[in-house]
ZAPA-381256 format. One line per field, with one value per residue (C-alpha): x, y, z negated; residue in one letter; residue number from 1. Coordinates in Angstrom, 3 decimals, decimal comma. Layout:
! ZAPA-381256
px: X/...
py: Y/...
pz: Z/...
type: A/...
seq: NUM/...
***
This chain:
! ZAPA-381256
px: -26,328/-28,309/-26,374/-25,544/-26,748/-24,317/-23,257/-26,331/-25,507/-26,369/-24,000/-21,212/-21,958/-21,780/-18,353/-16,624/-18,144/-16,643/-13,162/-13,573/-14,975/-13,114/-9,772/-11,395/-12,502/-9,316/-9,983/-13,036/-11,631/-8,944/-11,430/-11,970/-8,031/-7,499/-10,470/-8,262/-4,799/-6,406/-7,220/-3,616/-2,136/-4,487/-2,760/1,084/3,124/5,760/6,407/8,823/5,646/3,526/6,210/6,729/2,886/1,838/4,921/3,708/0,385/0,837/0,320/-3,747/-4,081/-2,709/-4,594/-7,918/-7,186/-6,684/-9,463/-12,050/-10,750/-10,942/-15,091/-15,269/-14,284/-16,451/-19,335/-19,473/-18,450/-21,357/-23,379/-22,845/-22,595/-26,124/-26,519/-24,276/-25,696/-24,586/-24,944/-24,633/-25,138/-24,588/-21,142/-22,157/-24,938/-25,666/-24,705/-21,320/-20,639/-21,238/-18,574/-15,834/-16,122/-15,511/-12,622/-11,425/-11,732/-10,258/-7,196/-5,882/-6,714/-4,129/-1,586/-3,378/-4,382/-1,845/-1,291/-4,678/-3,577/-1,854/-2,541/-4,872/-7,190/-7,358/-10,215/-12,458/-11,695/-13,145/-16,515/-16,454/-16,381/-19,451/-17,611/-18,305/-15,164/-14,870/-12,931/-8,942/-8,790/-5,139/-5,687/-3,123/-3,696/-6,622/-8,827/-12,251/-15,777/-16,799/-20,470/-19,217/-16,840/-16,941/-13,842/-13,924/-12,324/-8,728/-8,497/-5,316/-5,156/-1,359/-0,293/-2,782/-5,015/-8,118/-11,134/-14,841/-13,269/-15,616/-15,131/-15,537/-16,589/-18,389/-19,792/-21,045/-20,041/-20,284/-20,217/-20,172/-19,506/-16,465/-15,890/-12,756/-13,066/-11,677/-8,165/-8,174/-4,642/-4,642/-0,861/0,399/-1,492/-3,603/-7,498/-10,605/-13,422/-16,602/-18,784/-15,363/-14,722/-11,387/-12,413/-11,570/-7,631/-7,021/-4,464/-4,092/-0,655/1,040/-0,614/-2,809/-6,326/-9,351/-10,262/-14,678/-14,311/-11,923/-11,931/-10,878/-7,322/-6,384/-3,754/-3,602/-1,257/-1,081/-3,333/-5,466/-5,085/-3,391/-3,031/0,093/1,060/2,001/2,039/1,129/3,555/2,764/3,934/2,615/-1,037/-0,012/2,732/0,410/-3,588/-4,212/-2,031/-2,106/-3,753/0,230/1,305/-2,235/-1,461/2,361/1,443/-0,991/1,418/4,069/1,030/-0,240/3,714/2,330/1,210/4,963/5,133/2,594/2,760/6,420/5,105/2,647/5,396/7,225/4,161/3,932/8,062/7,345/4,323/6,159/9,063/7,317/5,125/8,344/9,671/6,399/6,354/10,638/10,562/7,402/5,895/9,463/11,490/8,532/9,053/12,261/12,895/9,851/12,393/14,900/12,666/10,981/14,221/15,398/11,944/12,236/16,013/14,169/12,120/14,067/16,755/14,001/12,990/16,303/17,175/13,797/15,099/18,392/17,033/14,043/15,320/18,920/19,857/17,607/19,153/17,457/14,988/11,629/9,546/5,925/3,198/2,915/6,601/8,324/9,948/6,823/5,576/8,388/8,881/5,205/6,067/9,383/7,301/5,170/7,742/8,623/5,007/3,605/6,364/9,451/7,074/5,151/8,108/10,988/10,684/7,493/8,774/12,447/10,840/13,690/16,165/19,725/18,122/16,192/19,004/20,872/18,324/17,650/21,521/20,998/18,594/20,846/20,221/22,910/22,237/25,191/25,790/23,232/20,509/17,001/14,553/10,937/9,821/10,251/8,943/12,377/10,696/13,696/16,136/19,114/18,156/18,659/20,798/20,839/23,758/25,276/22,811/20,009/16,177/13,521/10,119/7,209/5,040/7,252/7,591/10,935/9,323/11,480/9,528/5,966/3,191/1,384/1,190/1,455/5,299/7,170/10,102/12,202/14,787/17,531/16,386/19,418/19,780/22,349/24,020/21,801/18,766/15,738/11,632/8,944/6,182/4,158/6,673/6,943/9,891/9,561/12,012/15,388/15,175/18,362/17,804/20,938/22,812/21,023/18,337/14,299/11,014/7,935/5,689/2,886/4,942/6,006/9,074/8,166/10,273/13,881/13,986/17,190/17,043/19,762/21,243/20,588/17,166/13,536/10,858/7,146/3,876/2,749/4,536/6,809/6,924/7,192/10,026/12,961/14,364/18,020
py: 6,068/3,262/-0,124/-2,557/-5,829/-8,541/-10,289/-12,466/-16,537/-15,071/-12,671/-14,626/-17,376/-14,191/-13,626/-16,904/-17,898/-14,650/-15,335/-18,966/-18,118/-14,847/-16,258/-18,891/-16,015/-15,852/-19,333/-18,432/-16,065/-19,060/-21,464/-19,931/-20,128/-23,961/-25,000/-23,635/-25,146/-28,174/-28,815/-27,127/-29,747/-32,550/-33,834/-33,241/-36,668/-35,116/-32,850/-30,337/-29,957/-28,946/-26,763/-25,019/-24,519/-23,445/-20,496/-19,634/-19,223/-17,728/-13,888/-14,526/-16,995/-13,930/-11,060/-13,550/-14,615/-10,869/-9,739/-12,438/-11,084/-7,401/-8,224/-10,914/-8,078/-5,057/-7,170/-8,504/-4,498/-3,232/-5,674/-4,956/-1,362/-1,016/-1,854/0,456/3,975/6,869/6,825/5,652/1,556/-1,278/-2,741/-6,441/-5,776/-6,541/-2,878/-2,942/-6,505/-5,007/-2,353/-4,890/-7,087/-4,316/-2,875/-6,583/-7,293/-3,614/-4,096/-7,604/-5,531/-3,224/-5,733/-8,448/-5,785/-3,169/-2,596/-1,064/1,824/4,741/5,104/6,142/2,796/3,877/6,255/3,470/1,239/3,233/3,785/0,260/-0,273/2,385/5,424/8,720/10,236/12,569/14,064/14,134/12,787/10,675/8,024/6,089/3,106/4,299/2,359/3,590/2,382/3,162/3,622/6,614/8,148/11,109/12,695/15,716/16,481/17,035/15,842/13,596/10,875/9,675/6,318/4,709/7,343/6,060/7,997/6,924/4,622/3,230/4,654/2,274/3,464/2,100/-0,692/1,090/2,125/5,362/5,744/8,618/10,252/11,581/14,891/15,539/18,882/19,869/20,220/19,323/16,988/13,971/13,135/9,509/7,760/10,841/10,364/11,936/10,489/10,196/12,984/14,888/16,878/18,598/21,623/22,750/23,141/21,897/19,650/17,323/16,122/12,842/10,979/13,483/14,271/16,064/18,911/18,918/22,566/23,935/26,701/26,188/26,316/25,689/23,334/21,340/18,694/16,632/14,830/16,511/19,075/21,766/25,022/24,787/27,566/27,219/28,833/26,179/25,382/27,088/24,676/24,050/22,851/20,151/18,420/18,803/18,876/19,176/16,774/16,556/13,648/12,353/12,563/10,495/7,694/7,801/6,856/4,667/2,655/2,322/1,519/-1,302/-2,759/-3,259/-6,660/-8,141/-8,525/-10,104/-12,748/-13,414/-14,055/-16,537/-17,978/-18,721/-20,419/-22,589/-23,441/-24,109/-26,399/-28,598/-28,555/-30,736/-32,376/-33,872/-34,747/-36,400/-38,416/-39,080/-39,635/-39,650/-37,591/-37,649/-36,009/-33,600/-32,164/-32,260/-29,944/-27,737/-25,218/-24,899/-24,584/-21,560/-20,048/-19,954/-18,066/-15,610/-15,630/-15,008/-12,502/-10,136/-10,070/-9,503/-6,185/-5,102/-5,832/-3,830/-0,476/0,022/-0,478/1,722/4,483/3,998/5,777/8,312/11,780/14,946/16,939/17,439/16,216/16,608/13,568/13,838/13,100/9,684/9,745/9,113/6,649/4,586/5,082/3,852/0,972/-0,526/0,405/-2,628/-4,614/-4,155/-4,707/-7,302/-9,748/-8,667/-8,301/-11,892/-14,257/-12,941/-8,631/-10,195/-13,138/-11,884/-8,684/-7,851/-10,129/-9,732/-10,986/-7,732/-5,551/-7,038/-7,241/-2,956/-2,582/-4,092/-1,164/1,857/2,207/2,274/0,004/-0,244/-3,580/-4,690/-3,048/-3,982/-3,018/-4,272/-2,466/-2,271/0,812/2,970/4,174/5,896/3,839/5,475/8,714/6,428/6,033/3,817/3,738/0,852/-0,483/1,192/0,486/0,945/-0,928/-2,537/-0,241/2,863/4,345/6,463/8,815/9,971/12,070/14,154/14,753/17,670/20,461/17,459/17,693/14,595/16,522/14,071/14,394/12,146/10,588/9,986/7,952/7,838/5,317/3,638/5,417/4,224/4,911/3,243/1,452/3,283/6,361/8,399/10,985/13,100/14,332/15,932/14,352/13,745/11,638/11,968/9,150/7,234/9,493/7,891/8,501/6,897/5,020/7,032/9,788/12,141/13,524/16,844/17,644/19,112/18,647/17,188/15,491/15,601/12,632/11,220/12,851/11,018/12,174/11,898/13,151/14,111/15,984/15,255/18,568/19,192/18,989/16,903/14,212/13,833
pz: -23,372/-24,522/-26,288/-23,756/-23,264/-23,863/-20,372/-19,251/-18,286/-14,626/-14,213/-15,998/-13,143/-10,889/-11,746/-12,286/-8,376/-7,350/-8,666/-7,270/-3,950/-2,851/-2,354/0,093/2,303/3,965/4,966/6,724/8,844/9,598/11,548/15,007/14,803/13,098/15,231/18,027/16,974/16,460/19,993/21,499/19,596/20,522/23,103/22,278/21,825/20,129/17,275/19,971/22,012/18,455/17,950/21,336/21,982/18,624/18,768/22,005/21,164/17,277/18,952/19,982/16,590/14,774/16,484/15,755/12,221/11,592/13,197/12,081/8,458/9,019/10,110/7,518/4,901/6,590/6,448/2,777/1,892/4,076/2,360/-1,276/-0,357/-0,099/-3,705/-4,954/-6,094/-8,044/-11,820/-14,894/-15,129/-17,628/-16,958/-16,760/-14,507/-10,833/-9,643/-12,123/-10,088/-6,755/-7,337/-8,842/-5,771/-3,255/-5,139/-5,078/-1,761/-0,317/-3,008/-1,802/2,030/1,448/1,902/3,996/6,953/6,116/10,130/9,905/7,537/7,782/11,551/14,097/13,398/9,786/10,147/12,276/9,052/7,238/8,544/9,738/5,565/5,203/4,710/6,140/7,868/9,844/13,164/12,768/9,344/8,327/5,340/4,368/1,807/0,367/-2,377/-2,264/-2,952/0,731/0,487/-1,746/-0,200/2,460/4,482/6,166/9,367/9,405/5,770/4,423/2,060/0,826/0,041/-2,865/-3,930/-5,872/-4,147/-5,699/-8,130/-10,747/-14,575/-17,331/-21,199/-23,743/-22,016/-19,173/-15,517/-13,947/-10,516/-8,227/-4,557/-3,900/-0,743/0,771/2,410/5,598/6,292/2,001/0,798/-1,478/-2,883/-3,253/-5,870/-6,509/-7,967/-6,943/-9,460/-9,462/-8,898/-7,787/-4,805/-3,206/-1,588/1,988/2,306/-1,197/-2,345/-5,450/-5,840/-6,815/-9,482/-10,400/-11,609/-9,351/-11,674/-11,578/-10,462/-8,174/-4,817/-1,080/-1,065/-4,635/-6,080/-8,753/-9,994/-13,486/-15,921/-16,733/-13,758/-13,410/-11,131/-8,884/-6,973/-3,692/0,103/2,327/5,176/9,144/11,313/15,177/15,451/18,220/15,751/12,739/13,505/17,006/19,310/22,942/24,521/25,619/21,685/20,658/23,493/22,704/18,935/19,598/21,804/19,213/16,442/18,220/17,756/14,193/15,332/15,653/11,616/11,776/14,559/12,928/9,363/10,888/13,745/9,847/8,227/11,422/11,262/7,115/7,624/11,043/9,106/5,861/8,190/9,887/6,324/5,667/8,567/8,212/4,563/2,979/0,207/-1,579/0,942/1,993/-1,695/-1,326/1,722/0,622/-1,164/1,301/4,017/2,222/1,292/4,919/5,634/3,068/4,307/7,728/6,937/4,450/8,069/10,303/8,540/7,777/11,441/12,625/9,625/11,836/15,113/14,145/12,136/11,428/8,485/7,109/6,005/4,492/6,794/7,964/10,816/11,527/11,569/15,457/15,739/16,759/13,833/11,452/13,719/13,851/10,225/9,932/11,886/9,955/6,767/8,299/8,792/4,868/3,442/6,250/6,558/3,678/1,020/1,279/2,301/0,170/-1,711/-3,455/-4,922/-6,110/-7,020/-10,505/-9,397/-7,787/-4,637/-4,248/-4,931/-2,406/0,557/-0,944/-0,136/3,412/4,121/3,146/-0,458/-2,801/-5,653/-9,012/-11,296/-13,152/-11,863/-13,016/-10,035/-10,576/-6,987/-3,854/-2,745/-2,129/0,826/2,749/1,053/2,637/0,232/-3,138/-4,987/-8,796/-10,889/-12,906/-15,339/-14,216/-15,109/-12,317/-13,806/-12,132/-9,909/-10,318/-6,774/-5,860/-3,670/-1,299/0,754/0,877/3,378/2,556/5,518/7,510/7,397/6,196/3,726/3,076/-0,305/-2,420/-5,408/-7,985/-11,072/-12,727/-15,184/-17,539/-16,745/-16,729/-15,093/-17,488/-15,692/-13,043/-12,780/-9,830/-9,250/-6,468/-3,446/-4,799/-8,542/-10,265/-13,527/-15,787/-17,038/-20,177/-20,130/-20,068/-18,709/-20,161/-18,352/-15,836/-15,801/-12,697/-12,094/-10,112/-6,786/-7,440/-11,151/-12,775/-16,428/-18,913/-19,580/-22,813/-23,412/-23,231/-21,025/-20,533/-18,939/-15,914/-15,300/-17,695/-19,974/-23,710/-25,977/-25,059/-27,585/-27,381
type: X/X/X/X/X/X/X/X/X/X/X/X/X/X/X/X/X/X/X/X/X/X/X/X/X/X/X/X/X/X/X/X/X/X/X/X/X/X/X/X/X/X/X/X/X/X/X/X/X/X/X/X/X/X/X/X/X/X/X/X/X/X/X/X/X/X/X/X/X/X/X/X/X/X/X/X/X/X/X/X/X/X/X/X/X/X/X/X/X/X/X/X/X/X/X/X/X/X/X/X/X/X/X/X/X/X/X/X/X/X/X/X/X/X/X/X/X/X/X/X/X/X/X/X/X/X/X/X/X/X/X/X/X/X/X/X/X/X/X/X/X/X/X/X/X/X/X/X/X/X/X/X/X/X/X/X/X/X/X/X/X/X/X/X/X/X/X/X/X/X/X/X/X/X/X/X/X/X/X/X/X/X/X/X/X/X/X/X/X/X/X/X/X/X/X/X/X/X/X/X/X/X/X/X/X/X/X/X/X/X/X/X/X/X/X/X/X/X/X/X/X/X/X/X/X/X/X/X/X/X/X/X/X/X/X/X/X/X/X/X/X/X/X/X/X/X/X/X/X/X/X/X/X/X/X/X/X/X/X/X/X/X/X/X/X/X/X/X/X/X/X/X/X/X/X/X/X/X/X/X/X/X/X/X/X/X/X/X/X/X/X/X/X/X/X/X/X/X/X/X/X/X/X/X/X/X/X/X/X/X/X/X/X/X/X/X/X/X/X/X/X/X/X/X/X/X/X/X/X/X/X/X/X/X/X/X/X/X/X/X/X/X/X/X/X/X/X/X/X/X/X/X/X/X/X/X/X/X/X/X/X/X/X/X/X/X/X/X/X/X/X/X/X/X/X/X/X/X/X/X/X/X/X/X/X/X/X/X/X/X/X/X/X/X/X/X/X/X/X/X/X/X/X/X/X/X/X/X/X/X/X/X/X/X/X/X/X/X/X/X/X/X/X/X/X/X/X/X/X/X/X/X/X/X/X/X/X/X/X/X/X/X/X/X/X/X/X/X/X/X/X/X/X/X/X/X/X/X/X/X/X/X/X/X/X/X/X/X/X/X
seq: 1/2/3/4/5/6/7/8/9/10/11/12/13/14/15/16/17/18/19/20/21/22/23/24/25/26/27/28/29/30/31/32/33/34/35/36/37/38/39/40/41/42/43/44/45/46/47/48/49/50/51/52/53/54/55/56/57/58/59/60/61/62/63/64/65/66/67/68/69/70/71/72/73/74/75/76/77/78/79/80/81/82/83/84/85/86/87/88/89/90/91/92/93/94/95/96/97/98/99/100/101/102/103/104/105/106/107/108/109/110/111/112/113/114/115/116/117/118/119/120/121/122/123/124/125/126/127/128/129/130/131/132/133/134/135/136/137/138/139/140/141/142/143/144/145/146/147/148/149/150/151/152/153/154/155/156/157/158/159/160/161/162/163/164/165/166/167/168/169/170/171/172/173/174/175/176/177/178/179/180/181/182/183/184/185/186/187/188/189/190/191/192/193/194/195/196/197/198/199/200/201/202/203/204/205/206/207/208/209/210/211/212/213/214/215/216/217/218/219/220/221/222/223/224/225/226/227/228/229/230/231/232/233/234/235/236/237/238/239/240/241/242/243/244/245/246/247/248/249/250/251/252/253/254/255/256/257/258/259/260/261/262/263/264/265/266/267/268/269/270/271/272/273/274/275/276/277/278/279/280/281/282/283/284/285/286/287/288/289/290/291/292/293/294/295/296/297/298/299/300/301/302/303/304/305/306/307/308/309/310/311/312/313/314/315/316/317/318/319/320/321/322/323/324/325/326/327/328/329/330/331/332/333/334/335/336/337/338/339/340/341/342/343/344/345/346/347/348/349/350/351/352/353/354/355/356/357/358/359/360/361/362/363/364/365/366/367/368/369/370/371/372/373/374/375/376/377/378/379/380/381/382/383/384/385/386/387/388/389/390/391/392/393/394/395/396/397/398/399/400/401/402/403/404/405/406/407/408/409/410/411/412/413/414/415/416/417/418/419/420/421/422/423/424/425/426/427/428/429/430/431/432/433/434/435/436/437/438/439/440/441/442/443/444/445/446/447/448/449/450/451/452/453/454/455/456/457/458/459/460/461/462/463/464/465/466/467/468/469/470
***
């Protein structure tokens, strides 16, 4: 390709005002529901009467900040989708910009409307964003470039795959559609590039590659991609694609329970800012800092109790087996997952994140945690299945995947490590791994289902392969 041009004064200005302006966004979406606070508490005398009508009315300030945001978000998307087009472009230009912006905005998404993923509103996400999807189709927590993308019907997408993602090289950007076929799979943190398409009934597993060339029904898993045999699962078509309309208005019913997170995390914000306020009017600016920590510690307190609380009454504890998406199993599953990443996550699992504080809420949900554990995550999904040894090493973004979707069939599997082991950055390990004790696995590396390490040896790849070192 031709040199690029160094970054022009305009589109540096179009970048720093982006990073400036984005994070106000959220604030936008705020004013139909400050504008409405601010006359509920107009005429209160006291601060019990703030208190007691804000908490009453935090569900329809919740369900209208949320909303507001989910249009706010669609519409700049839509917008800058139209200037986004297949090909090769300079990577500091007004097309490169375009794409940066919308992976922006759908990243921070992810966890801001999470109760709009992995469910039946998913799909109506989607093409509200500009993508074409089409009849049956389950996404998860997709990031896409929207105006790129295209699902066919009854195709899956797991947790985090990276569909029509934007390739940088060299000073330039290549960009690209990307086709799910029908009935095709997409594992957890799985890519389909540019120019890439899964064929009908295909499947690309966990954290792995699209190969450019592949037939209906093929497999492939690694990076760069491999063939993986495999006999794809039979199971009922009204449990797996083709529900009856009772099973589609029984989900839906427990989905729209997604809210409660939600309207709790914002009934806390509320409790936070009444509580300094008081302090402010009590004791001025110096007891207002003052109870500022303790007042978020008993949220995050709060909130870390609430979602344990919701995990037991939910699920209870989770144990080896299989059940199939249309089940009310998954849903609820779905549901306490919510209660984890919408209201856990952003009060208290976010901020202690590789601290003893996290080990000990991760105990609270089932998982068996030794001394001196390092965790840098939080996504043990069935935590009941896990188990870390004393002195163990689980690094930042490494997921401890303790079940798989493919078939649409949730297997679910232990995941063991054992003394002094460790997962580099960005690992996954897969249903039924057993890591032995002292033994490593680099960073971006996977784990594959049922394997078991020797202890003492070093690891990597994906999958990990090659030549142990002892």
């Amino acid at each position: 390709p031709p040199a690029t041009q160094r970054m022009t004064p305009r589109w540096r200005l179009a970048y720093a005002l982006s990073l400036a302006l984005v994070p106000l966004l959220p604030l936008v979406s705020a004013l139909p529901s400050l504008v409405g606070t601010y006359y509920l508490v107009k005429g209160c005398a006291t601060l019990l009467s703030v208190t007691l009508v804000l908490l009453a009315a935090a569900p329809v300030l919740t369900v209208a900040t949320t909303l507001c945001w989910a249009l706010l978000v669609a519409g700049v998307v839509r917008l800058l989708g139209r200037g986004i087009t297949p090909g090769d472009h300079p990577a500091t230009g007004g097309v490169a910009w375009r794409a940066w912006l919308v992976t922006r905005l759908l990243d921070s998404t992810r966890s801001s409307l999470f109760p709009l993923y992995a469910g039946l509103a998913t799909p109506v996400w989607m093409r509200l964003l500009g993508a074409r999807v089409g009849k049956s189709a389950e996404i998860s927590t997709v990031l896409p470039l929207p105006s790129l993308l295209t699902v066919d019907d009854g195709a899956f997408l797991a947790d985090d795959t990276l569909v029509a993602p934007y390739e940088l090289h060299g000073g330039r950007m290549r960009l690209g559609t990307a086709h799910i076929g029908r009935r095709a799979f997409v594992g957890n943190s799985g890519i389909v590039g540019p120019g890439r398409s899964v064929p009908d009934n295909g499947l690309i597993g966990v954290l792995s590659d699209t190969p450019e060339h592949s037939e209906p029904g093929s497999s492939w898993l690694g990076r760069p991609a491999m063939p993986l045999p495999r006999v794809a699962t039979v199971a009922e078509a009204g449990r797996t694609f083709a529900p009856p309309r009772r099973l589609v208005l029984a989900r839906a019913a427990v989905e729209m329970c997604r809210v409660l997170p939600l309207i709790i995390g914002f009934a806390f914000a509320e409790l936070v800012l009444l509580g300094e306020q008081d302090a402010l009017d009590t004791g001025g600016p110096g007891l207002a800092a003052a109870v500022g920590a303790p007042l978020l510690l008993a949220a995050a307190a709060a909130a870390g109790l609430t979602a344990t609380a919701a995990k037991w009454l939910l699920m209870g504890r989770f144990k080896v087996g299989e059940h199939p998406l249309w089940s009310s199993f998954v849903w609820r599953n779905e549901l306490y997952d919510t209660f984890v990443e919408s209201l856990a996550v952003p009060w208290m699992a976010g901020p202690f994140t590789g601290t003893p504080v996290l080990n000990w809420w991760l105990r609270s949900l089932g998982a068996r945690i030794g001394r001196g554990v390092w965790c840098d995550t939080h996504w043990l999904p069935e935590t009941d299945l896990v188990s870390l040894g004393d002195g163990v090493s689980v690094n930042r973004g490494c997921v401890l995947q303790t079940h798989l979707f493919h078939d649409r069939i949730m297997r679910m599997d232990t995941v063991h490590l054992a003394d002094g082991a460790s997962l580099g950055p960005h690992g996954i390990v897969l249903p039924g791994t057993s890591i032995g004790e002292h033994a490593a696995i680099a960073p971006s590396s996977l784990v594959m289902r049922g394997e078991s390490v020797p202890a003492g040896t070093r690891w990597a790849g994906n999958p990990i392969a090659g030549e142990r070192v002892a």
